[in-house]
C-alpha positions in Angstrom: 11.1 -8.0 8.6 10.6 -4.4 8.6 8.6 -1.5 6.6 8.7 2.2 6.2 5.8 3.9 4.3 6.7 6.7 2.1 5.0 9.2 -0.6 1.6 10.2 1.4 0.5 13.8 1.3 -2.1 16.4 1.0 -3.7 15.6 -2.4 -7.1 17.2 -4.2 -9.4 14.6 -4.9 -9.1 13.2 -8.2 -5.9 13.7 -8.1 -2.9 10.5 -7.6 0.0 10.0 -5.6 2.1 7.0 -5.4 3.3 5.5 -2.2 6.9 3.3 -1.6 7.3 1.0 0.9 10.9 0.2 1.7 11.2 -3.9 2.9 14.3 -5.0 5.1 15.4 -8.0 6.3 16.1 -11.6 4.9 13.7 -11.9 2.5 12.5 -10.4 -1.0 9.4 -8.8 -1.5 8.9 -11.2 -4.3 9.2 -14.5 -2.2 5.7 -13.5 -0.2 2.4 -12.2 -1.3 2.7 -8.2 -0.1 -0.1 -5.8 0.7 -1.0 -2.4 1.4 -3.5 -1.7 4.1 -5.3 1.6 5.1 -6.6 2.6 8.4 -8.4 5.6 9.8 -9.6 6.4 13.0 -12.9 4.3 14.7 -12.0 1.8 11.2 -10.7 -2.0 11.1 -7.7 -1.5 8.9 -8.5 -2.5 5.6 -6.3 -4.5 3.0 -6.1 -2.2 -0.3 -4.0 -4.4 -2.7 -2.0 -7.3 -2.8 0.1 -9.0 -5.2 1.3 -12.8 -4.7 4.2 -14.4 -5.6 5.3 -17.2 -8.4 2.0 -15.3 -10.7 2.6 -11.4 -9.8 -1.5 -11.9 -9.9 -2.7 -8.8 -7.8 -6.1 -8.3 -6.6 -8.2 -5.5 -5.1 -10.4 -4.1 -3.2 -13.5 -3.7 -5.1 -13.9 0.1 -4.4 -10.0 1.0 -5.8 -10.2 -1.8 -8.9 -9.2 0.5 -12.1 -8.1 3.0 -10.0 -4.8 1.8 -8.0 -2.1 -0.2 -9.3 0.2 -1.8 -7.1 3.7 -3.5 -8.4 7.2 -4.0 -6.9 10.7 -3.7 -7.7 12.7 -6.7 -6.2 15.9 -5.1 -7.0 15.9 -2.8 -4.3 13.2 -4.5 -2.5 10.0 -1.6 -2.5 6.1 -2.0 -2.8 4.7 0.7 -4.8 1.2 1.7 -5.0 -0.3 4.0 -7.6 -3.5 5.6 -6.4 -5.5 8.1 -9.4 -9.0 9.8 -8.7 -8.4 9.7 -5.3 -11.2 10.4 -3.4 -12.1 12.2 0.4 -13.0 9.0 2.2 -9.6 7.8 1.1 -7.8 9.6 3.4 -6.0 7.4 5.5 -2.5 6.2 7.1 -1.0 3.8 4.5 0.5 0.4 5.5 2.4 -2.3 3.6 3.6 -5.3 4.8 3.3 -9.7 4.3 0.1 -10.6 4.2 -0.6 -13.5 6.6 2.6 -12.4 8.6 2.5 -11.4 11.6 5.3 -8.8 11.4 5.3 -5.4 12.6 3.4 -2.3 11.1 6.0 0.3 9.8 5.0 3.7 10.6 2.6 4.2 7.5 1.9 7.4 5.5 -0.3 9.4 5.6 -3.3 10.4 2.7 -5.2 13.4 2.9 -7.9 13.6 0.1 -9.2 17.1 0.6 -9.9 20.3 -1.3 
């Protein structure tokens, strides 16, 4: 399996961007529970959002709840996640991938929340 991160940027705070995460390989990103992770320097990376599989249910982390939205299109196999009121201690590189897998981190993207 394989991921490449895409849609990060230079963003004010409170303001959104939405980041794609283009999956490859023999699966669907609707046959495993997907996630997007965050990671900045000195930091454990963090998982941001997931969604599972058979349900759609998604869950997240309490500090995002109301204010990012992941979802999926298994046609052409992306994650999205939608990220509003973003703020400064957001910034980070973005990463999506299986959760519980232990496949490779794709390159990431990066956020920068700052005036």
């Amino acid at each position: 399996a394989q991921f490449v991160e895409s849609g990060g940027g230079l963003v004010q705070p409170g303001g959104s961007l939405t980041l794609s995460c283009v999956a490859s390989g023999q699966f669907t990103v609707s046959e495993y529970t997907m996630a997007w992770y965050r990671q900045t320097p000195g930091k454990e990376r963090e998982l941001v959002a997931g969604m599972t599989t058979n349900n759609h249910k998604s869950y997240y982390l309490d500090s995002v709840k109301g204010r990012f939205t992941i979802s999926r299109d298994t046609i052409v196999n992306i994650m999205y996640l939608r990220m509003d009121f973003l703020k400064p201690d957001e910034t980070a590189v973005y990463f999506c991938k299986r959760k519980n897998f232990d496949d490779c981190w794709g390159p990431g993207t990066q956020v920068t929340v700052s005036l």
